[in-house]
PDB file with one MODEL, atoms N, CA, C and O in Angstrom:
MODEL        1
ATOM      1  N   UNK A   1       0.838  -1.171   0.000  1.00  0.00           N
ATOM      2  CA  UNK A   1       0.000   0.000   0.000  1.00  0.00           C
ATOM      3  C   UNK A   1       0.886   1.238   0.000  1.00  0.00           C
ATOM      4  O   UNK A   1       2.009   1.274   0.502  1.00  0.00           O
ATOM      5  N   UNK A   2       0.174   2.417  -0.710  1.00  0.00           N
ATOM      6  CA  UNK A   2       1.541   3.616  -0.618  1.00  0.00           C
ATOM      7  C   UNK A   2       1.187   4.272   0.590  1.00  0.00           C
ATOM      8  O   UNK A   2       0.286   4.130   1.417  1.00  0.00           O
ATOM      9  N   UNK A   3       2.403   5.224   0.415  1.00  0.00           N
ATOM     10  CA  UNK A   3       2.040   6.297   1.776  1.00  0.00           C
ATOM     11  C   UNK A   3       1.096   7.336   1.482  1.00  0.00           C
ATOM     12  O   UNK A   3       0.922   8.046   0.492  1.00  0.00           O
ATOM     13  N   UNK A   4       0.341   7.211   2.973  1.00  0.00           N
ATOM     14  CA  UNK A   4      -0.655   7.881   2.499  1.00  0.00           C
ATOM     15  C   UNK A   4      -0.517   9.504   3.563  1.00  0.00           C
ATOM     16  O   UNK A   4      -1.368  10.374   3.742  1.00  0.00           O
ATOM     17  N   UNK A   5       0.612   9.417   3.987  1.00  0.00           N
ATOM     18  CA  UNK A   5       0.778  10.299   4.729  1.00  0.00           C
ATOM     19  C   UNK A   5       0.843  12.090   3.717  1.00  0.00           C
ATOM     20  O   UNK A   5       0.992  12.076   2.495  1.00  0.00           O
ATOM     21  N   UNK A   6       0.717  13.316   4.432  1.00  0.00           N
ATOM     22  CA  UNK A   6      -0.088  14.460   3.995  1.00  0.00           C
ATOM     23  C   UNK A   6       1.204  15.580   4.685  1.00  0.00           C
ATOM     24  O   UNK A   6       1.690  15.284   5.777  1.00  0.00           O
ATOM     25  N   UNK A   7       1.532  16.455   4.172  1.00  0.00           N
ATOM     26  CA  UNK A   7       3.175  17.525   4.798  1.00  0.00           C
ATOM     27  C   UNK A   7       1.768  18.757   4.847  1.00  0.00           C
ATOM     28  O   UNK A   7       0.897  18.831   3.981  1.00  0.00           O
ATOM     29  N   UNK A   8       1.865  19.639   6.100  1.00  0.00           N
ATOM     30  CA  UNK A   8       1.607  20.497   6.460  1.00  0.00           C
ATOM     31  C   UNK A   8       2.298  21.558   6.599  1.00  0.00           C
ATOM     32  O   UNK A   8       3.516  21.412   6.702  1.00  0.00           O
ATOM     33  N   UNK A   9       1.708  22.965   6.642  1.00  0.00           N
ATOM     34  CA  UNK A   9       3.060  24.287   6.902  1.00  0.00           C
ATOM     35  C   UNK A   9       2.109  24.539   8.200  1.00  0.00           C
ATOM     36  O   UNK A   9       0.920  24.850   8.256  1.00  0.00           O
ATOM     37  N   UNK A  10       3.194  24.258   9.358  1.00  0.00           N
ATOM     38  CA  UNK A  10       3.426  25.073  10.881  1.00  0.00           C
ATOM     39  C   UNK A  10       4.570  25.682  11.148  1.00  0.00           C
ATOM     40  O   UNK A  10       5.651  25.252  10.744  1.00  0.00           O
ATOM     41  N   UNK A  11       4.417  26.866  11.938  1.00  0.00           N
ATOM     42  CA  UNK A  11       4.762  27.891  11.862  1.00  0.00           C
ATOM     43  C   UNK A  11       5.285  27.629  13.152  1.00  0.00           C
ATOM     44  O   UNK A  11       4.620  27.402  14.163  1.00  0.00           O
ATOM     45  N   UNK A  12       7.158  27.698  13.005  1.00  0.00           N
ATOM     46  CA  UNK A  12       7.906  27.748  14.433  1.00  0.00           C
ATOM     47  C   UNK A  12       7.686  28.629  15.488  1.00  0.00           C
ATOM     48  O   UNK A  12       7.918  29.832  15.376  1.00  0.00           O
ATOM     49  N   UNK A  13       7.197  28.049  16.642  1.00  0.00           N
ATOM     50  CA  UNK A  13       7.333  29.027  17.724  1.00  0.00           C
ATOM     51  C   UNK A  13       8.424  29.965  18.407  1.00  0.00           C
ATOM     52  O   UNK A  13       8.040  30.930  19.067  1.00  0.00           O
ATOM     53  N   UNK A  14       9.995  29.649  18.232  1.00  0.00           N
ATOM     54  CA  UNK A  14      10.892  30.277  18.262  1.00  0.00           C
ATOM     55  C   UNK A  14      11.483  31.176  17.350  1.00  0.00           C
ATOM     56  O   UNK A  14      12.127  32.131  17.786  1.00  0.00           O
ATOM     57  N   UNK A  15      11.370  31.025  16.354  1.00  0.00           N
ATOM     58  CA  UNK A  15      11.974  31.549  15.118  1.00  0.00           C
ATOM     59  C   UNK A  15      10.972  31.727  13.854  1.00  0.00           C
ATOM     60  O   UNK A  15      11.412  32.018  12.742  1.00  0.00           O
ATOM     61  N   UNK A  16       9.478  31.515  14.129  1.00  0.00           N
ATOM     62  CA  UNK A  16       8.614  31.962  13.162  1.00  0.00           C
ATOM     63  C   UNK A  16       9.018  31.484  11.430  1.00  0.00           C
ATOM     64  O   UNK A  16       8.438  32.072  10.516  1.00  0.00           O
ATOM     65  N   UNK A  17       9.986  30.451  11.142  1.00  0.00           N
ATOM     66  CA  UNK A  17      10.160  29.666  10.139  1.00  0.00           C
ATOM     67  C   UNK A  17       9.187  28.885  10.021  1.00  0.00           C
ATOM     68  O   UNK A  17       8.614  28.542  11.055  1.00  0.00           O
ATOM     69  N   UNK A  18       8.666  28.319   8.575  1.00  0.00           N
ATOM     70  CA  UNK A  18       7.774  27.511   8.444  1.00  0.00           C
ATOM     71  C   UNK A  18       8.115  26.648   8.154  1.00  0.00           C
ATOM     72  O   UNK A  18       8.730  26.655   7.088  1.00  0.00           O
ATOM     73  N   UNK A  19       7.955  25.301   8.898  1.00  0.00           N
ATOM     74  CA  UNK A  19       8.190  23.967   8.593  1.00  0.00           C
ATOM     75  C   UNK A  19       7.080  22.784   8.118  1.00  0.00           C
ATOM     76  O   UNK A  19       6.024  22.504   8.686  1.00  0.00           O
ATOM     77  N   UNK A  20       7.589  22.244   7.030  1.00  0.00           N
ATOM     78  CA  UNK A  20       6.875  21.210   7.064  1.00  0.00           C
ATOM     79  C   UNK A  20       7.014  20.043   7.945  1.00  0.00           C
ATOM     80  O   UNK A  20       8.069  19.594   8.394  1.00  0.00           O
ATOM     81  N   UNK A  21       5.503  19.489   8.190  1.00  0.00           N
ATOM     82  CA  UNK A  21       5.609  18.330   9.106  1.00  0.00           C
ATOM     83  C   UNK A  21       4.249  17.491   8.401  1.00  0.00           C
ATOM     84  O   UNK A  21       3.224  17.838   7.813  1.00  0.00           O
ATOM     85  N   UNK A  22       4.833  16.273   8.795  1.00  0.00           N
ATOM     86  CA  UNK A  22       4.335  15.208   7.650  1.00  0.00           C
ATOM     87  C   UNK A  22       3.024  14.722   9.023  1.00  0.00           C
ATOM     88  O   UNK A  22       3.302  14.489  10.199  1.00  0.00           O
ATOM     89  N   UNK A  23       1.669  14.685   8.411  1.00  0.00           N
ATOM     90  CA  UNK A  23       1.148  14.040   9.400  1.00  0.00           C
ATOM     91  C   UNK A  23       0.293  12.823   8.842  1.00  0.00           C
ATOM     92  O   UNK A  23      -0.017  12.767   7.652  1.00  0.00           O
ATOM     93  N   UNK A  24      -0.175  11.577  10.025  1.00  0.00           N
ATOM     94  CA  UNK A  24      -0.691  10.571   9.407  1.00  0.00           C
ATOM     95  C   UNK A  24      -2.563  10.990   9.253  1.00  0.00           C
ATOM     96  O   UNK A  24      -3.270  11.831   9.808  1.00  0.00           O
ATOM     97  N   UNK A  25      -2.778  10.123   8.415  1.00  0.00           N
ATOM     98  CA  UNK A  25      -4.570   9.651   8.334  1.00  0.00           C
ATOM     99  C   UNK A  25      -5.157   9.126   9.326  1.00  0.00           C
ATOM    100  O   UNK A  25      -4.570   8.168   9.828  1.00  0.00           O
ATOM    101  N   UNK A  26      -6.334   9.502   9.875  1.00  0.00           N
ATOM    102  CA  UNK A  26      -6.820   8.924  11.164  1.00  0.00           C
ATOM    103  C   UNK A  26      -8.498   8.841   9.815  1.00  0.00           C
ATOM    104  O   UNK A  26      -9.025   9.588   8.991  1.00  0.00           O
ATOM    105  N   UNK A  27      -8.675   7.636  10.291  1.00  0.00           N
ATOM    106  CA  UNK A  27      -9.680   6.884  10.117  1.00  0.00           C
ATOM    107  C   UNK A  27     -11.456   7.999  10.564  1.00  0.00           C
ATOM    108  O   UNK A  27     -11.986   8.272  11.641  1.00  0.00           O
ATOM    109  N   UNK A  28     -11.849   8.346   9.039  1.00  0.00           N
ATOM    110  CA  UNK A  28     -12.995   8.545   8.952  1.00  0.00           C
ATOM    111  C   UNK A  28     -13.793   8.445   7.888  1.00  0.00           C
ATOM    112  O   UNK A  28     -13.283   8.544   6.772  1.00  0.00           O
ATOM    113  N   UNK A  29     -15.506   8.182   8.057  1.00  0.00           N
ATOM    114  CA  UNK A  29     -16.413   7.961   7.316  1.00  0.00           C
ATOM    115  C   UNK A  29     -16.755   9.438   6.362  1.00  0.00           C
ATOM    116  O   UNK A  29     -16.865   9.345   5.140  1.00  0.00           O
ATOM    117  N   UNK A  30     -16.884  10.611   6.985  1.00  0.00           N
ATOM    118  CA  UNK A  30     -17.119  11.652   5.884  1.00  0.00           C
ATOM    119  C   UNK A  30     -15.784  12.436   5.506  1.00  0.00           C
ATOM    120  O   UNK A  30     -15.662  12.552   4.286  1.00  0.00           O
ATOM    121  N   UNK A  31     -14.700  13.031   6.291  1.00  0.00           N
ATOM    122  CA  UNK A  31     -13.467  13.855   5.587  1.00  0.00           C
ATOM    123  C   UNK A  31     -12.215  13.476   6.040  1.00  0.00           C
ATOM    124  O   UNK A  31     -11.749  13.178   7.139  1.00  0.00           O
ATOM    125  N   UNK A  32     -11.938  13.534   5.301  1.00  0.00           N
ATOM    126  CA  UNK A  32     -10.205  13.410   5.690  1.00  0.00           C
ATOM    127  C   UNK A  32      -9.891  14.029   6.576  1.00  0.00           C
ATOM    128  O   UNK A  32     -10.090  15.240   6.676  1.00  0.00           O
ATOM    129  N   UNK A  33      -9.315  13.296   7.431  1.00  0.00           N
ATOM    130  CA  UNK A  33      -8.754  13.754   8.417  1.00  0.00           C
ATOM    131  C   UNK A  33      -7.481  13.118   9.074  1.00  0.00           C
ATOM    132  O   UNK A  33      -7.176  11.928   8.991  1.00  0.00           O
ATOM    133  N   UNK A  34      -6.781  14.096   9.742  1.00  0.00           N
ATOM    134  CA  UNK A  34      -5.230  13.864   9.853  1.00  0.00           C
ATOM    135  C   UNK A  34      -4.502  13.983  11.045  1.00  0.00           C
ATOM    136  O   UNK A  34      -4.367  15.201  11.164  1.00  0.00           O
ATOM    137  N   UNK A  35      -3.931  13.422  12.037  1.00  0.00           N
ATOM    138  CA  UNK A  35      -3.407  13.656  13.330  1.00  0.00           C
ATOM    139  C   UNK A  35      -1.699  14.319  13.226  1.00  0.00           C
ATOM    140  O   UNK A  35      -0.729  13.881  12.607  1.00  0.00           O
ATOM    141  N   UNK A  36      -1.783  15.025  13.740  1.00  0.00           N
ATOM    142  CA  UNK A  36      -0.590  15.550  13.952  1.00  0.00           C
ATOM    143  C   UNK A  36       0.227  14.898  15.361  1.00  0.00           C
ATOM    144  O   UNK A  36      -0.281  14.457  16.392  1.00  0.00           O
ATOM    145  N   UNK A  37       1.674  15.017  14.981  1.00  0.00           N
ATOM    146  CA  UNK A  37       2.245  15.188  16.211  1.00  0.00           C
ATOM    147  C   UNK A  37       2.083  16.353  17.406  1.00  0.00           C
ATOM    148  O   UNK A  37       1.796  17.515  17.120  1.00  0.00           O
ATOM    149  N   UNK A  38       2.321  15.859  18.892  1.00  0.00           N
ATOM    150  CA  UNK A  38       2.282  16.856  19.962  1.00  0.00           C
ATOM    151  C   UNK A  38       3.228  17.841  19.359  1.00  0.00           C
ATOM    152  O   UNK A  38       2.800  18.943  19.014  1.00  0.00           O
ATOM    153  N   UNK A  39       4.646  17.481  19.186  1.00  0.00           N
ATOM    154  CA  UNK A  39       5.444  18.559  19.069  1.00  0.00           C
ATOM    155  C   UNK A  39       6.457  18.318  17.618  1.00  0.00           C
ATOM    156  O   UNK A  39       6.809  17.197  17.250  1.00  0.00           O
ATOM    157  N   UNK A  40       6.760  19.368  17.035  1.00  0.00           N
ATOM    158  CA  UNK A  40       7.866  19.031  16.232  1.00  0.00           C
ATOM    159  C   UNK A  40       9.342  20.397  16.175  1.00  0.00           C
ATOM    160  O   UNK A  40       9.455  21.553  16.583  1.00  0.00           O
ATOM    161  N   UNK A  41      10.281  19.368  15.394  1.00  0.00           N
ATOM    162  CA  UNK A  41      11.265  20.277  15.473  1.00  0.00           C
ATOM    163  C   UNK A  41      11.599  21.218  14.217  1.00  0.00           C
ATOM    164  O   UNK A  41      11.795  20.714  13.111  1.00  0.00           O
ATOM    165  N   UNK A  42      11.660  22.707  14.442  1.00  0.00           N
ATOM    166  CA  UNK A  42      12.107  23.065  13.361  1.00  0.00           C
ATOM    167  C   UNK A  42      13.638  23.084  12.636  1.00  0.00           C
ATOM    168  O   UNK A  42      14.726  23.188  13.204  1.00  0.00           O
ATOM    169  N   UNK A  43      13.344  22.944  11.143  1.00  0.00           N
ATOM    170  CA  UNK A  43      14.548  22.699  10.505  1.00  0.00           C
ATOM    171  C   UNK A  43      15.084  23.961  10.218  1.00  0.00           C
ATOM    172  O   UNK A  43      15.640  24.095   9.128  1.00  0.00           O
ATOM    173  N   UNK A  44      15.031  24.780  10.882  1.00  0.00           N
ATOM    174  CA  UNK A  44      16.053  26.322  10.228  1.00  0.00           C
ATOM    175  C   UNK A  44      16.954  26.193  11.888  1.00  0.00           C
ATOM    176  O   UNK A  44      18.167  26.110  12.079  1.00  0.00           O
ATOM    177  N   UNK A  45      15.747  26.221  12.958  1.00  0.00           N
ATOM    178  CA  UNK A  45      16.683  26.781  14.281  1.00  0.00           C
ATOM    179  C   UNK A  45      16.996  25.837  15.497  1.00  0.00           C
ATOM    180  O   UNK A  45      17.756  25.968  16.456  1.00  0.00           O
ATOM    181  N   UNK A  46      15.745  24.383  14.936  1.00  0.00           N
ATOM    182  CA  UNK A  46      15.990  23.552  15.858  1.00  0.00           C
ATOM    183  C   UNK A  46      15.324  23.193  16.848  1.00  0.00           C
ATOM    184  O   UNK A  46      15.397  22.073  17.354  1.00  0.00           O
ATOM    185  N   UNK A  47      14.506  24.230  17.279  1.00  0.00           N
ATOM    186  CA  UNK A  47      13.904  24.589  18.036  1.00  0.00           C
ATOM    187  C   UNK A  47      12.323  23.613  18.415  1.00  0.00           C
ATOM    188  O   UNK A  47      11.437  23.902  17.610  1.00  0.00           O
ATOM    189  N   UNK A  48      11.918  22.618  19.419  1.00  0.00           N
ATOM    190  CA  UNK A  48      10.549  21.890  19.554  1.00  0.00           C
ATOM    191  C   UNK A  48       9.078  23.001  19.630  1.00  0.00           C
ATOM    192  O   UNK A  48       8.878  23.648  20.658  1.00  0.00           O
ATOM    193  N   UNK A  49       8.400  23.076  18.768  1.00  0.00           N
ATOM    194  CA  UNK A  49       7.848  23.641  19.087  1.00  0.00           C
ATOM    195  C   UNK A  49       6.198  22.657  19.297  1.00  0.00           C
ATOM    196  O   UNK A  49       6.342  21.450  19.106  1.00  0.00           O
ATOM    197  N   UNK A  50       4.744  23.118  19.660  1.00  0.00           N
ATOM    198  CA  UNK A  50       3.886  22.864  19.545  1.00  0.00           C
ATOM    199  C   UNK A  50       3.769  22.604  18.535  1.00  0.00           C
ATOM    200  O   UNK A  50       4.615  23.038  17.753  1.00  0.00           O
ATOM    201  N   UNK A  51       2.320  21.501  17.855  1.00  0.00           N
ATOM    202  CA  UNK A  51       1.466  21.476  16.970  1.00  0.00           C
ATOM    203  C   UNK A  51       0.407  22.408  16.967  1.00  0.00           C
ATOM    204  O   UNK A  51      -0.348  22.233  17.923  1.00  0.00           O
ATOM    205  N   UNK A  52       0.057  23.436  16.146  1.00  0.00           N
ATOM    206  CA  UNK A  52      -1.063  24.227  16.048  1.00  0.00           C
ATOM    207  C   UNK A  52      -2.600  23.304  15.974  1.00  0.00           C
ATOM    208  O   UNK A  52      -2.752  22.299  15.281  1.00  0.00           O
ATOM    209  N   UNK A  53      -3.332  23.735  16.592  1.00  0.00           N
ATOM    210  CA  UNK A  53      -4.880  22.966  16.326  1.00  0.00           C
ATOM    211  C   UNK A  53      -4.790  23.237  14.867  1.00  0.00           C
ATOM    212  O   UNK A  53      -3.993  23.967  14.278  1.00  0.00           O
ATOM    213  N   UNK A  54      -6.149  22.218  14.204  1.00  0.00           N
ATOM    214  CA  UNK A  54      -6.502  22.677  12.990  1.00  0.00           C
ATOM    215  C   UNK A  54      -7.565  23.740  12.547  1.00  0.00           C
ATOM    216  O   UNK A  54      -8.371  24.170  13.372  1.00  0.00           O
ATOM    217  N   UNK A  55      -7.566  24.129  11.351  1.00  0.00           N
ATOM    218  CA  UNK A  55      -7.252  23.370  10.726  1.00  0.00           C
ATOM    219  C   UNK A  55      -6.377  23.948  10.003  1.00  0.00           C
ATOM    220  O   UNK A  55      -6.605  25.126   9.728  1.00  0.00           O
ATOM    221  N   UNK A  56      -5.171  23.343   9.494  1.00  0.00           N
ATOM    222  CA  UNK A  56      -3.492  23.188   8.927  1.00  0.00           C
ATOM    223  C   UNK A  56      -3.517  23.724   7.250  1.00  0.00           C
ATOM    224  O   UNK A  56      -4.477  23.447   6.531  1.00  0.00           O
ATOM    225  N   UNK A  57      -2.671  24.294   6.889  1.00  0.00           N
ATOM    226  CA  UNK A  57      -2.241  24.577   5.682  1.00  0.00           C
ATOM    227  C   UNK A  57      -1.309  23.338   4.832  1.00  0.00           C
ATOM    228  O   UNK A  57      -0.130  22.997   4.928  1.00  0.00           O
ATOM    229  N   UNK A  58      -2.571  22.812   3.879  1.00  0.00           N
ATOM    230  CA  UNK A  58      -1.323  22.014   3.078  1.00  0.00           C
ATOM    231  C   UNK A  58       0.300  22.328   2.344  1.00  0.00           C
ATOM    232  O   UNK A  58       0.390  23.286   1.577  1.00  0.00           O
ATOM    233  N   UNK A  59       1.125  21.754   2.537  1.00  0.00           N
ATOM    234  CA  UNK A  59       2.632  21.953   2.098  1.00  0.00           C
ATOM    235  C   UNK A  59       2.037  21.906   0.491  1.00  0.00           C
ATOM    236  O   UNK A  59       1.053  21.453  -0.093  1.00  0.00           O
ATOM    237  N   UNK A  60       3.490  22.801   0.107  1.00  0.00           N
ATOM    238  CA  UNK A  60       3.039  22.530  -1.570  1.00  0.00           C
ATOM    239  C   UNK A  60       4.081  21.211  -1.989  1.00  0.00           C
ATOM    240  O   UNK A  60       4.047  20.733  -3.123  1.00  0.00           O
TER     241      UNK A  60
ENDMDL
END
């Protein structure tokens, strides 16, 4: 089966860089829907920040 995983743009809490973060499919009958991680790290400063609630901006 492929990946069915989905890249989001969240917005670092330290350094206001936008990172993509890949999140999985959570199981539903009417929309897609997608779980994020609690926290991720950004790739410019490093920095853990929160997951924003949704709803998320798709990565291009």
């Amino acid at each position: 089966m492929g990946d069915c995983r989905v890249d989001f743009v969240f917005v670092c809490g330290w350094c206001g860089e936008e990172c993509a973060v890949w999140c999985e499919p959570v199981m539903s009958w009417w929309t897609q829907k997608y779980q994020a991680p609690d926290t991720f790290t950004c790739w410019f400063c490093g920095g853990e920040s929160t997951s924003p609630a949704p709803p998320w901006t798709p990565a291009d």
